[in-house]
FIVO-130907 format. One record per atom (N, C-alpha, C, O): residue number from 1; residue in three letters; chain; atom name; x, y, z negated. Coordinates in nm, 2 decimals, decimal comma, always signed. Atoms other than C-alpha are relative to their C-alpha. Layout:
BEGIN
+-------+-------+------+------+--------+--------+--------+
! marti ! lumpa ! gugu ! banu !   east !  north !     up !
+-------+-------+------+------+--------+--------+--------+
!   NUM !   ALA !    A !   CA !      X !      Y !      Z !
...
+-------+-------+------+------+--------+--------+--------+
This chain:
BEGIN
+-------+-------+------+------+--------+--------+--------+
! marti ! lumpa ! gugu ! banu !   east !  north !     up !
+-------+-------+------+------+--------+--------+--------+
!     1 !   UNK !    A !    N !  +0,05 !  -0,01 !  -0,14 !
!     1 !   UNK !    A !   CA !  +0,08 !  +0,39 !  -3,59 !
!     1 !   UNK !    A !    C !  +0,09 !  -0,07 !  +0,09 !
!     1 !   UNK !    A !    O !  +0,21 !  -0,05 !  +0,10 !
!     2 !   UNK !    A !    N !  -0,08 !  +0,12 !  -0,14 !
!     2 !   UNK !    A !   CA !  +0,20 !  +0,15 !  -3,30 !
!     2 !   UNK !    A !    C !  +0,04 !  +0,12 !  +0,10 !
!     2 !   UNK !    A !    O !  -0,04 !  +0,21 !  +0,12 !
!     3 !   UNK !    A !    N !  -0,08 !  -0,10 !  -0,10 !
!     3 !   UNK !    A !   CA !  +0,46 !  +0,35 !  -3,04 !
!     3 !   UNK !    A !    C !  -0,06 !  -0,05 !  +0,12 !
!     3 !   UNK !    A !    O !  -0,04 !  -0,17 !  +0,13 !
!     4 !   UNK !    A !    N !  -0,01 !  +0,07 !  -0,11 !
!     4 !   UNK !    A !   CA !  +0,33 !  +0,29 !  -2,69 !
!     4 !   UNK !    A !    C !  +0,07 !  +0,07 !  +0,10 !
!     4 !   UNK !    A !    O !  +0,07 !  +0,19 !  +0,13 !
!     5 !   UNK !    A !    N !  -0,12 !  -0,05 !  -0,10 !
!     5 !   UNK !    A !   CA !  +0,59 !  +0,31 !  -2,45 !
!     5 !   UNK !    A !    C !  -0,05 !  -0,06 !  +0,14 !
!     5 !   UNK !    A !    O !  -0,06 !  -0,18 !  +0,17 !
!     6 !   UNK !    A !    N !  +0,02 !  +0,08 !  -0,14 !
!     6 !   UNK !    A !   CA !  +0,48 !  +0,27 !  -2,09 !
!     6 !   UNK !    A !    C !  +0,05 !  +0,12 !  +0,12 !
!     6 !   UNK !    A !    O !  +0,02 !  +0,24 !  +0,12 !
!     7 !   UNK !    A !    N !  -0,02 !  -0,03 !  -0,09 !
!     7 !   UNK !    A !   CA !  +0,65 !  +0,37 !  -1,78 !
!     7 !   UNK !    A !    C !  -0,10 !  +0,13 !  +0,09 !
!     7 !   UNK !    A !    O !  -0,20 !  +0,10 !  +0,15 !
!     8 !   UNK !    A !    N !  +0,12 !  -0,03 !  -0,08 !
!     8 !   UNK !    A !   CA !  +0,50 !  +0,69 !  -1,61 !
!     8 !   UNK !    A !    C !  +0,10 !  +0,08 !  +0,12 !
!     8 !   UNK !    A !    O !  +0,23 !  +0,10 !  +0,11 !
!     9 !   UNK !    A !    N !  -0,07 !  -0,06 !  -0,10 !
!     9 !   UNK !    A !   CA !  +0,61 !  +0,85 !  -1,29 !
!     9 !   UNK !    A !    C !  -0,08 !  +0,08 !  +0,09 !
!     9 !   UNK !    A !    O !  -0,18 !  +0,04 !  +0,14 !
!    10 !   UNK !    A !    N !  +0,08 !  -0,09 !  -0,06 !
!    10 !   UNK !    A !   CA !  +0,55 !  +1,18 !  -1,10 !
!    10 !   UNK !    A !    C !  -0,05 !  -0,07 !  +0,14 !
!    10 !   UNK !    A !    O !  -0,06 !  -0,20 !  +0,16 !
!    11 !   UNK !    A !    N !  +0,07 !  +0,03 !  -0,09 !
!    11 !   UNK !    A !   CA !  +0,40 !  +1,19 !  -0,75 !
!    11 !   UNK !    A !    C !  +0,13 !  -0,05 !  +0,12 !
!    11 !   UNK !    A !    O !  +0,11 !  -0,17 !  +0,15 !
!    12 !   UNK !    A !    N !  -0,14 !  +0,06 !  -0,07 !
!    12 !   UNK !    A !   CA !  +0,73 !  +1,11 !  -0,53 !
!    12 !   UNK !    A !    C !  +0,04 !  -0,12 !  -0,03 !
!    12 !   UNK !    A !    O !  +0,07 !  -0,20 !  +0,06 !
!    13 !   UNK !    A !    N !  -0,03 !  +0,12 !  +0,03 !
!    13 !   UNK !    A !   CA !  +0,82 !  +0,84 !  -0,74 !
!    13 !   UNK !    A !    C !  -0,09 !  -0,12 !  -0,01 !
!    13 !   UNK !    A !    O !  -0,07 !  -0,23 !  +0,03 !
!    14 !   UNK !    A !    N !  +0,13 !  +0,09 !  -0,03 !
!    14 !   UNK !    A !   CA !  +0,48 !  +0,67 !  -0,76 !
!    14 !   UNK !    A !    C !  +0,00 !  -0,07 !  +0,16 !
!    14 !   UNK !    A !    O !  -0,01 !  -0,18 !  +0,20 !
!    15 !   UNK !    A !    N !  +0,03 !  +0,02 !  -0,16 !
!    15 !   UNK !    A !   CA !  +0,45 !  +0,71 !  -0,38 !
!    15 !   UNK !    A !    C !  +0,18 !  -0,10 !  +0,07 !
!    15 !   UNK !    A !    O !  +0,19 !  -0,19 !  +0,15 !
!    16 !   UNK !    A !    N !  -0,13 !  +0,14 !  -0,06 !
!    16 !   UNK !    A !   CA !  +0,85 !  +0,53 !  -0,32 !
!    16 !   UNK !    A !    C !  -0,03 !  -0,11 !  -0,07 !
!    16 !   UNK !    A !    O !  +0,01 !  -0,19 !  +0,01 !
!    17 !   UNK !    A !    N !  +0,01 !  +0,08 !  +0,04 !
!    17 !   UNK !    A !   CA !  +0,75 !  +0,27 !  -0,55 !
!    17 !   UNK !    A !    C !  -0,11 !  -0,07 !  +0,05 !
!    17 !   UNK !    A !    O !  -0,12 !  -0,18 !  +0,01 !
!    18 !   UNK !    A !    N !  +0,12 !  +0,07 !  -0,10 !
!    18 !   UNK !    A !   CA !  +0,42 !  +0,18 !  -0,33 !
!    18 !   UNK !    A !    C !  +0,05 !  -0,01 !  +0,12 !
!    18 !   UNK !    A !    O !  -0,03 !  -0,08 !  +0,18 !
!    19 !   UNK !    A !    N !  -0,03 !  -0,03 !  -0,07 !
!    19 !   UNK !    A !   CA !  +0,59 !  +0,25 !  -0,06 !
!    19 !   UNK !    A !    C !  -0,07 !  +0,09 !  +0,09 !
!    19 !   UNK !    A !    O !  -0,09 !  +0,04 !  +0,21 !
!    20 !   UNK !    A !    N !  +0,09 !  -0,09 !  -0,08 !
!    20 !   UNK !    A !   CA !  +0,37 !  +0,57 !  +0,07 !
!    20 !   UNK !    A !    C !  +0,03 !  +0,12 !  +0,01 !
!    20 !   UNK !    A !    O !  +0,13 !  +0,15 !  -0,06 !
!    21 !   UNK !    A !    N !  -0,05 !  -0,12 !  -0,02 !
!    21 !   UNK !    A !   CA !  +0,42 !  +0,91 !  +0,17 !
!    21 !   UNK !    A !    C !  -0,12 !  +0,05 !  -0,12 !
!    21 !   UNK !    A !    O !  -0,22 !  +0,01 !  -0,18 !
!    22 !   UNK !    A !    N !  +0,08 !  -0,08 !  +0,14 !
!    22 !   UNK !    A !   CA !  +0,31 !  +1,20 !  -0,09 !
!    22 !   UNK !    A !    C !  -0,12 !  +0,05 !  +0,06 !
!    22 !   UNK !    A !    O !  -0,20 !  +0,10 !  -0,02 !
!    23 !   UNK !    A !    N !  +0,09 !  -0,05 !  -0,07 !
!    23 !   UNK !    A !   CA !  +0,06 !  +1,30 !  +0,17 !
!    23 !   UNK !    A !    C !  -0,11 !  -0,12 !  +0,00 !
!    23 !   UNK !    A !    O !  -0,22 !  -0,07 !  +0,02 !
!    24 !   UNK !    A !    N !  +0,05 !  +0,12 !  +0,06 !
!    24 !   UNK !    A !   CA !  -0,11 !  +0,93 !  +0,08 !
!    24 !   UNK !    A !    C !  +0,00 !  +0,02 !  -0,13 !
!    24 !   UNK !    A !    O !  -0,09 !  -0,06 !  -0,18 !
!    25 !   UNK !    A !    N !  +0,01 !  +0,02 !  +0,11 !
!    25 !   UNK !    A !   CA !  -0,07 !  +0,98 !  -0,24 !
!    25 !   UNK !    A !    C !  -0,14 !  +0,15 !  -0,07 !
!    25 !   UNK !    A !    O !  -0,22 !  +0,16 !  -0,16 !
!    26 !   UNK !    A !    N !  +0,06 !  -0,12 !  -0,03 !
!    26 !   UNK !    A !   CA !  -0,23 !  +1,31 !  -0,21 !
!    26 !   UNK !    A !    C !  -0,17 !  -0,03 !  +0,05 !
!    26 !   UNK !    A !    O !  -0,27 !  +0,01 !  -0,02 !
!    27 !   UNK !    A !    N !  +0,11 !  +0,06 !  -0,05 !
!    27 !   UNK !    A !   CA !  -0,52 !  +1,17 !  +0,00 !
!    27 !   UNK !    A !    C !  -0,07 !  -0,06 !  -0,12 !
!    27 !   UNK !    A !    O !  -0,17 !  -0,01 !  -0,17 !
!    28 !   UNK !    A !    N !  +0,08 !  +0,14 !  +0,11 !
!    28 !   UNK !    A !   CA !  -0,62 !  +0,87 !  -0,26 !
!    28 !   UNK !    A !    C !  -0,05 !  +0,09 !  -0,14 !
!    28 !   UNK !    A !    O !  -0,12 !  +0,03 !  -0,23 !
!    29 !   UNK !    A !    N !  +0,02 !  -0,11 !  +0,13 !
!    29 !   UNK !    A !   CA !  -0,65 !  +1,19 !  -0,54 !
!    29 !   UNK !    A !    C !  -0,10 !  +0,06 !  +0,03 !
!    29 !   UNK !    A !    O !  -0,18 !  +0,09 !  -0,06 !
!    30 !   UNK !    A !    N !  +0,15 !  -0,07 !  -0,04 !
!    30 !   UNK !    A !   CA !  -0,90 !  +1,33 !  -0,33 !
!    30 !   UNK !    A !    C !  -0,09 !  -0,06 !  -0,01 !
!    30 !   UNK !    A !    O !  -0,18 !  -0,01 !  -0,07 !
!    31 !   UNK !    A !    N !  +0,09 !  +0,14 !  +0,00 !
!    31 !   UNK !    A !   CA !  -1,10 !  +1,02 !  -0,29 !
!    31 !   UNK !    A !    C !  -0,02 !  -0,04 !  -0,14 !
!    31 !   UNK !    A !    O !  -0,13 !  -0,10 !  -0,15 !
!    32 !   UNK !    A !    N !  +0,01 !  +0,10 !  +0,11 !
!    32 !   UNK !    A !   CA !  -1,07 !  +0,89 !  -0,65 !
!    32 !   UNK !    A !    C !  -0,11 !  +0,09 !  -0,05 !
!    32 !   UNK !    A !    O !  -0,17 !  +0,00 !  -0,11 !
!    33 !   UNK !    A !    N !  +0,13 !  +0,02 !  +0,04 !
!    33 !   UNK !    A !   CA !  -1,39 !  +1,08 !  -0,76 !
!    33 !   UNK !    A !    C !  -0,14 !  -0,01 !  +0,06 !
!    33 !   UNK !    A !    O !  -0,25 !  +0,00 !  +0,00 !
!    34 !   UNK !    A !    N !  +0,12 !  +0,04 !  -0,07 !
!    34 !   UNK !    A !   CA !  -1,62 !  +0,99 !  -0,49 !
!    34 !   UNK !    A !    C !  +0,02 !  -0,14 !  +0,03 !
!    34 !   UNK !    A !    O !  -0,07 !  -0,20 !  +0,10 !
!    35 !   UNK !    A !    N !  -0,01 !  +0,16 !  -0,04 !
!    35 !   UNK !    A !   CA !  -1,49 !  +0,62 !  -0,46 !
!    35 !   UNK !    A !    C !  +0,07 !  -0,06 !  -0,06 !
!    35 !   UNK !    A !    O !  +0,08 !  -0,17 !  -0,02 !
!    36 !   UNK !    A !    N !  -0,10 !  +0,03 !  +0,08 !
!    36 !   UNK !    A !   CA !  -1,25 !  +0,57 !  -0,71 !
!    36 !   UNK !    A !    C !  +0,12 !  -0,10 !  +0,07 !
!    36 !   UNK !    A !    O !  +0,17 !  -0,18 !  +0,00 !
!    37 !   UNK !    A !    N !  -0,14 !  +0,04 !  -0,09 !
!    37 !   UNK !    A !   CA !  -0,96 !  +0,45 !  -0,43 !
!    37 !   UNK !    A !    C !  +0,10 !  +0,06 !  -0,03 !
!    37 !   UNK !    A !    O !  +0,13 !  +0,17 !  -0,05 !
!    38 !   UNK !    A !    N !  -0,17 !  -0,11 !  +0,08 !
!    38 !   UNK !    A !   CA !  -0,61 !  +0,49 !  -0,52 !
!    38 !   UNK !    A !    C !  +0,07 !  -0,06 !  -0,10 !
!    38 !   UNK !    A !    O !  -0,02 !  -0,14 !  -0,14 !
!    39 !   UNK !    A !    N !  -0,04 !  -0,02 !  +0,11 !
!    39 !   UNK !    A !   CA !  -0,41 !  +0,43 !  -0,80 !
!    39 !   UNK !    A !    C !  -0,06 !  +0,08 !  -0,13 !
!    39 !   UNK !    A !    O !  -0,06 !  +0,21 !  -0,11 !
!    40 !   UNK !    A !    N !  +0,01 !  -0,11 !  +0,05 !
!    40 !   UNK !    A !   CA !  -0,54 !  +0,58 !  -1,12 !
!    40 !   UNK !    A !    C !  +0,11 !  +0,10 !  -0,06 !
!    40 !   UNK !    A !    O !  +0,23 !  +0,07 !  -0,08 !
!    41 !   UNK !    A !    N !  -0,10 !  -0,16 !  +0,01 !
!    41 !   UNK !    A !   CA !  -0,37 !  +0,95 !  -1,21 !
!    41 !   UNK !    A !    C !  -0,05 !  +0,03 !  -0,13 !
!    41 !   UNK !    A !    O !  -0,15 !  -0,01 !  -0,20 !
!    42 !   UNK !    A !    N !  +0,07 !  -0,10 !  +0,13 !
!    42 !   UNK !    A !   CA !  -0,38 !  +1,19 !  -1,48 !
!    42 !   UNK !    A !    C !  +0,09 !  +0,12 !  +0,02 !
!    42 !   UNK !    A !    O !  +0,17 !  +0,13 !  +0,10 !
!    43 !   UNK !    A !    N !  -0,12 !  -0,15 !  -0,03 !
!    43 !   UNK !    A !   CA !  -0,20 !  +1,54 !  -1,51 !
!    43 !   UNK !    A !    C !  +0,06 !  +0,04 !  -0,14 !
!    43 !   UNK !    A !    O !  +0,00 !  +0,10 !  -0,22 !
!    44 !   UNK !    A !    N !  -0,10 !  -0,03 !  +0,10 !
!    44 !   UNK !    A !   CA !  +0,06 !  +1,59 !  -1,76 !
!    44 !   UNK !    A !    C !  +0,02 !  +0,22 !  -0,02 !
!    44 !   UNK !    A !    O !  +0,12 !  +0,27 !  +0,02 !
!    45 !   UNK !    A !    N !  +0,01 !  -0,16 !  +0,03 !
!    45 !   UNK !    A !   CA !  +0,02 !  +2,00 !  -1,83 !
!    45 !   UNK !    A !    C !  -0,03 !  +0,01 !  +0,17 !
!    45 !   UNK !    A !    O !  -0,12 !  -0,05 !  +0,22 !
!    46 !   UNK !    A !    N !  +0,09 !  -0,01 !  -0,20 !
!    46 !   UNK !    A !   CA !  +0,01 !  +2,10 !  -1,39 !
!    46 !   UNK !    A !    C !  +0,11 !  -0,11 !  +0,06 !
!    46 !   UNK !    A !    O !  +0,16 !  -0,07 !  +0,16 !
!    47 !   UNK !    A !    N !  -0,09 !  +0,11 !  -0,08 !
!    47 !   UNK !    A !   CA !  +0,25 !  +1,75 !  -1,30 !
!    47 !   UNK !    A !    C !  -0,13 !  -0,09 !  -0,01 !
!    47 !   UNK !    A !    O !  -0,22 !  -0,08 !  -0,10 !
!    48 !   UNK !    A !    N !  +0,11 !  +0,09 !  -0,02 !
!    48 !   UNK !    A !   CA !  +0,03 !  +1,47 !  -1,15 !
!    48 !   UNK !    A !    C !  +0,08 !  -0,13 !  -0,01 !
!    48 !   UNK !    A !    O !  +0,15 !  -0,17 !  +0,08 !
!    49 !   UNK !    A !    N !  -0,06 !  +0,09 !  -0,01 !
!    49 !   UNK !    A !   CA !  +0,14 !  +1,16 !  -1,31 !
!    49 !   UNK !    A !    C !  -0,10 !  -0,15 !  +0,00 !
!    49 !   UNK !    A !    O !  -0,22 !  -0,16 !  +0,00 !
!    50 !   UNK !    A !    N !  +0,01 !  +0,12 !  -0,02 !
!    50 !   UNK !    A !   CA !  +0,14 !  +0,78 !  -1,28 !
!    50 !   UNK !    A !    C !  +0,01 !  -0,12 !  -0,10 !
!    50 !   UNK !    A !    O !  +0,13 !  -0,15 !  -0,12 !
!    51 !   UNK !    A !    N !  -0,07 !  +0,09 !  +0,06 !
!    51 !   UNK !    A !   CA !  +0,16 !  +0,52 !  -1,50 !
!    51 !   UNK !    A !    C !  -0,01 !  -0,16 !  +0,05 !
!    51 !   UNK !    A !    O !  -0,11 !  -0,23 !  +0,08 !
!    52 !   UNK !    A !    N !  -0,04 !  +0,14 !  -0,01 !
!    52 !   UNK !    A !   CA !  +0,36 !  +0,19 !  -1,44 !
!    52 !   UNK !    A !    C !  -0,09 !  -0,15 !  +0,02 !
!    52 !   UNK !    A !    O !  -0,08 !  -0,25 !  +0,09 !
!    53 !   UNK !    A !    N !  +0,12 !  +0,12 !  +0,00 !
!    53 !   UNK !    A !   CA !  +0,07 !  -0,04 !  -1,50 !
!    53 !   UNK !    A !    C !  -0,09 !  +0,03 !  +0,09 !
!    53 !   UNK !    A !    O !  -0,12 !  -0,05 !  +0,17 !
!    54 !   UNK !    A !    N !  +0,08 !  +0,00 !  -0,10 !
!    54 !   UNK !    A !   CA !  -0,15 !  +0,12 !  -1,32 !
!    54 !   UNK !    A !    C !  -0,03 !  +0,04 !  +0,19 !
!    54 !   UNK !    A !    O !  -0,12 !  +0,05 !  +0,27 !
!    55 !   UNK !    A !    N !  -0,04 !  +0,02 !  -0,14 !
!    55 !   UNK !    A !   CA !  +0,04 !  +0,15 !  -1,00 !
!    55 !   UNK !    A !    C !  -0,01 !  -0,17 !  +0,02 !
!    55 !   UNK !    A !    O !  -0,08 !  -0,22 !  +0,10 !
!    56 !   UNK !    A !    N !  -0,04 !  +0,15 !  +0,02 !
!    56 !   UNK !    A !   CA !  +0,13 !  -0,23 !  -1,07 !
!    56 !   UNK !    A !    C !  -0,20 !  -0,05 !  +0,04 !
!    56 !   UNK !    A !    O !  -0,22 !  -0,09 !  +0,15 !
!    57 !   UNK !    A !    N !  +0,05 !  +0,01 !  -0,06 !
!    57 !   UNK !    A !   CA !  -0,24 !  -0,29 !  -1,09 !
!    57 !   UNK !    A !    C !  -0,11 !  +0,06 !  +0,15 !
!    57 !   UNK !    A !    O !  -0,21 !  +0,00 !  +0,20 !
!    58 !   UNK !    A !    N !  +0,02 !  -0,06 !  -0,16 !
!    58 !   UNK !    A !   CA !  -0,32 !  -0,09 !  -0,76 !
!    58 !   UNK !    A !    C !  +0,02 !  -0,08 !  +0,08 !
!    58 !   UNK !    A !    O !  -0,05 !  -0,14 !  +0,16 !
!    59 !   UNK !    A !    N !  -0,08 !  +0,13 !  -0,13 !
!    59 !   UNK !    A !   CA !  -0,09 !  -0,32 !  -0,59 !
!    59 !   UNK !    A !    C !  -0,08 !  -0,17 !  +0,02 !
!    59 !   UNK !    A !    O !  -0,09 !  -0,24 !  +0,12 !
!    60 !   UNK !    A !    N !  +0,07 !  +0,13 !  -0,02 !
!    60 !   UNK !    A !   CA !  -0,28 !  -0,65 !  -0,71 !
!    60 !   UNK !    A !    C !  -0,14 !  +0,03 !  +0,08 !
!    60 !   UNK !    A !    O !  -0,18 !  -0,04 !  +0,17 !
!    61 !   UNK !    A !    N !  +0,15 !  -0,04 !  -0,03 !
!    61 !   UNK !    A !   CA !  -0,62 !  -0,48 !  -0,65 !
!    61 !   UNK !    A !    C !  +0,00 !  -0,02 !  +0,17 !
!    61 !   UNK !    A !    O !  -0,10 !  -0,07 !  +0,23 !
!    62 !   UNK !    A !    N !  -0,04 !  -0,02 !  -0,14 !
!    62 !   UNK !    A !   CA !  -0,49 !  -0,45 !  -0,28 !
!    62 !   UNK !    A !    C !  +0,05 !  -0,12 !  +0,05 !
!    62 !   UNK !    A !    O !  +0,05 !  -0,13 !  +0,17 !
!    63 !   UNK !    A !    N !  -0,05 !  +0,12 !  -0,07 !
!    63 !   UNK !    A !   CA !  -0,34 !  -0,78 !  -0,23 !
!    63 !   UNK !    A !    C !  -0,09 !  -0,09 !  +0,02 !
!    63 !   UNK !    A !    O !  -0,19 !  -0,12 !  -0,04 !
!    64 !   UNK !    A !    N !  +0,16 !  +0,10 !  -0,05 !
!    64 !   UNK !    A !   CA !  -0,52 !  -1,05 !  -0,01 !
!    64 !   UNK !    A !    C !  +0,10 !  -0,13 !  -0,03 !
!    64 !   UNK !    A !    O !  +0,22 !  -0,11 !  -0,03 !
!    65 !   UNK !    A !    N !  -0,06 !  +0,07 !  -0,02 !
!    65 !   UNK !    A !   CA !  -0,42 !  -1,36 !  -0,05 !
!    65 !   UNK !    A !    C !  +0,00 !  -0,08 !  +0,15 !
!    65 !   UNK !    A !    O !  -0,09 !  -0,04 !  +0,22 !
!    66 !   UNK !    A !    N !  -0,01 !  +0,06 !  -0,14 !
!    66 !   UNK !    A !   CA !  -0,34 !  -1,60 !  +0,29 !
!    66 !   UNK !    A !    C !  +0,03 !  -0,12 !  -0,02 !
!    66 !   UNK !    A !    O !  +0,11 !  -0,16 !  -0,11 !
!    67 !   UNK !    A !    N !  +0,00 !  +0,15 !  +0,00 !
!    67 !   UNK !    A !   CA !  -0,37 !  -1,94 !  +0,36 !
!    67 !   UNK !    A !    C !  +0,16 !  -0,05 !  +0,06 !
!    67 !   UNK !    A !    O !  +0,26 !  +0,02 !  +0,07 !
!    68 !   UNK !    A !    N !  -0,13 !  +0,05 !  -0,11 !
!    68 !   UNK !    A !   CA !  -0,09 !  -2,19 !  +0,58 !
!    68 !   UNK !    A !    C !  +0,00 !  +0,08 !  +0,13 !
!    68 !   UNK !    A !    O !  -0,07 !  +0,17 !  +0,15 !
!    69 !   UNK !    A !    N !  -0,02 !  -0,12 !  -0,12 !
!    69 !   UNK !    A !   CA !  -0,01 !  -2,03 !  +0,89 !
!    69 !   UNK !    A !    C !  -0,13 !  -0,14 !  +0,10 !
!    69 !   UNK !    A !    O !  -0,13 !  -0,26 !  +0,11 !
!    70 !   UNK !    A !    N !  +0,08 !  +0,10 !  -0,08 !
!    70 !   UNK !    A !   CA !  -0,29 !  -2,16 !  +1,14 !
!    70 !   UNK !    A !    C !  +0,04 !  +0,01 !  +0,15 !
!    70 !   UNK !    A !    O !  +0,07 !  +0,11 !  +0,21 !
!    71 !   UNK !    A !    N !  -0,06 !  +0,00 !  -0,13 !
!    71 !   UNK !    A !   CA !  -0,21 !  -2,34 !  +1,46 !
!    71 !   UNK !    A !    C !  -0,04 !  +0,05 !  +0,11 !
!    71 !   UNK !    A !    O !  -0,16 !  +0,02 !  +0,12 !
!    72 !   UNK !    A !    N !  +0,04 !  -0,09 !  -0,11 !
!    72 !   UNK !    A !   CA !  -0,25 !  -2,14 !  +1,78 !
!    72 !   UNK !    A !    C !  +0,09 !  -0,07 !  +0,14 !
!    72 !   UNK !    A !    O !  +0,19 !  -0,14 !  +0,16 !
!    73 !   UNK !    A !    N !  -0,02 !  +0,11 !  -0,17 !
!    73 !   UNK !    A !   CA !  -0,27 !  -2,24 !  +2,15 !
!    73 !   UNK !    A !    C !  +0,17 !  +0,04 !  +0,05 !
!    73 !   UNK !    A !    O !  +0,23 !  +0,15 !  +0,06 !
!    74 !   UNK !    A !    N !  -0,14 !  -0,07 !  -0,09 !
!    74 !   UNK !    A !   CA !  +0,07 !  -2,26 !  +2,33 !
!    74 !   UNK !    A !    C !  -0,03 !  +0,11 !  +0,12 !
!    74 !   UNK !    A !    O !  -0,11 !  +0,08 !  +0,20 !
!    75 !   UNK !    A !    N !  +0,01 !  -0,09 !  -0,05 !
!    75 !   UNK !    A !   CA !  +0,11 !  -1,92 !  +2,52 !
!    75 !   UNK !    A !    C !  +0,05 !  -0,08 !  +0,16 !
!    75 !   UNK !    A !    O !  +0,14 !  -0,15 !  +0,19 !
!    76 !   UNK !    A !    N !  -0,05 !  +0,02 !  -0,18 !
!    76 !   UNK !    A !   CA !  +0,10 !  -1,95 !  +2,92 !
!    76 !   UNK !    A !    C !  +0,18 !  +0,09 !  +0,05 !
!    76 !   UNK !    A !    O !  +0,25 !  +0,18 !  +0,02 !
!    77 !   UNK !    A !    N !  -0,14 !  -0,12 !  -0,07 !
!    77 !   UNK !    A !   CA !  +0,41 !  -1,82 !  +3,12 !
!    77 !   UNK !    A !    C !  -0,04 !  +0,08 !  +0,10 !
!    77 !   UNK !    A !    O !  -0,08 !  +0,02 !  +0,19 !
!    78 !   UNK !    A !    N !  +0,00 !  -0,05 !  -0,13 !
!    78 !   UNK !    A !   CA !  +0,37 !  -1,54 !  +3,35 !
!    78 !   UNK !    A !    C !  +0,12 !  -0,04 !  +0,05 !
!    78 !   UNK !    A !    O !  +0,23 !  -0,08 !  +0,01 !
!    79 !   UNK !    A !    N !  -0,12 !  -0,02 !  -0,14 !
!    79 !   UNK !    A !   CA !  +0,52 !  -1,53 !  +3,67 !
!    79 !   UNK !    A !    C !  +0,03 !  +0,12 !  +0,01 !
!    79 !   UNK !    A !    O !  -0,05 !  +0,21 !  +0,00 !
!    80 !   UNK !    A !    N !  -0,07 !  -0,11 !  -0,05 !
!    80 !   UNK !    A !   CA !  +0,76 !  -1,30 !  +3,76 !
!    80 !   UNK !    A !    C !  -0,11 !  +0,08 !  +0,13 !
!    80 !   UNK !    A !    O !  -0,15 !  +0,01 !  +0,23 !
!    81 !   UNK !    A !    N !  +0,11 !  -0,05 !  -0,15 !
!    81 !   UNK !    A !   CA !  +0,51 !  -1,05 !  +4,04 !
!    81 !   UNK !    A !    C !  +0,12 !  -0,03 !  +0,11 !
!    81 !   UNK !    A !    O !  +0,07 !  -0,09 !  +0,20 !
!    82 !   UNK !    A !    N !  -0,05 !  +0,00 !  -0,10 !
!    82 !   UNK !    A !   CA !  +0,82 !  -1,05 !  +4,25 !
!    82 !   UNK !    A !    C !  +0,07 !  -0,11 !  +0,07 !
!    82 !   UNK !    A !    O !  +0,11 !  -0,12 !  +0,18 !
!    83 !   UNK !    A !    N !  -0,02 !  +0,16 !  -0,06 !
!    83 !   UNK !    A !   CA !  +0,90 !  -1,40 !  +4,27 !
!    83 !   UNK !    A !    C !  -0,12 !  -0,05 !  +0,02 !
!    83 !   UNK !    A !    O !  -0,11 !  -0,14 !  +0,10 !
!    84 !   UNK !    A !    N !  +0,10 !  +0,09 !  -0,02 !
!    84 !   UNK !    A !   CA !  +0,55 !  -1,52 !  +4,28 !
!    84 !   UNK !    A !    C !  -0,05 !  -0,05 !  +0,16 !
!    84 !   UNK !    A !    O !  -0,09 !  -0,15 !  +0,20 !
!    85 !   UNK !    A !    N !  +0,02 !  +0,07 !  -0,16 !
!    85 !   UNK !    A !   CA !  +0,50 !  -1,55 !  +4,64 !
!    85 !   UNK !    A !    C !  +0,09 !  -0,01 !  +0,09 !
!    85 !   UNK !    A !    O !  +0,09 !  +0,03 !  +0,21 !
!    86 !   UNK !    A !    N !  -0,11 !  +0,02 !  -0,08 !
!    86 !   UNK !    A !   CA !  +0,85 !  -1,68 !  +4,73 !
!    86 !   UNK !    A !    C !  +0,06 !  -0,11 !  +0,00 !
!    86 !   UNK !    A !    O !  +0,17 !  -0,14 !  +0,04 !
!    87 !   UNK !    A !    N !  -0,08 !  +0,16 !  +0,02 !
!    87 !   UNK !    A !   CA !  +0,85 !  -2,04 !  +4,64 !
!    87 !   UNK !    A !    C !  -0,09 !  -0,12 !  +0,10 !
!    87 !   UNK !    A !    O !  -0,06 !  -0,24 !  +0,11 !
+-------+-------+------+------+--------+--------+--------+
């Protein structure tokens, strides 16, 4: 039988490694059976864990990609209010 070894991690460590609070991590648990948003979970006896991959893909699922930076009008200068009617 093949050993599989994969990275899992409780709810604190999931949530620093996304960088989210446990109260987000908490939220997206509630949500994942009416919309399946989130990372998927599972519960190890009563610990709610994570596994590595599928934080990992959470993260792609969530990434947008972005183009070159697009060029934008040069910004006007305000005037000073208290200089404006002293020249």
């Amino acid at each position: 039988m093949a050993e599989i070894e994969q990275q899992a991690y409780g709810t604190g460590a999931a949530a620093a490694y996304l960088g989210s609070s446990l109260e987000t991590m908490k939220y997206w648990r509630k949500r994942w059976p009416v919309d399946n948003y989130g990372p998927r979970w599972f519960r190890m006896g009563r610990r709610v864990m994570y596994l590595k991959a599928d934080l990992d893909a959470f993260i792609a699922a969530q990434r947008q990609e972005t183009g070159p930076p697009q060029p934008t009008a040069p910004r006007r200068r305000r005037r000073d209010s208290l200089t404006a009617g002293r020249e």
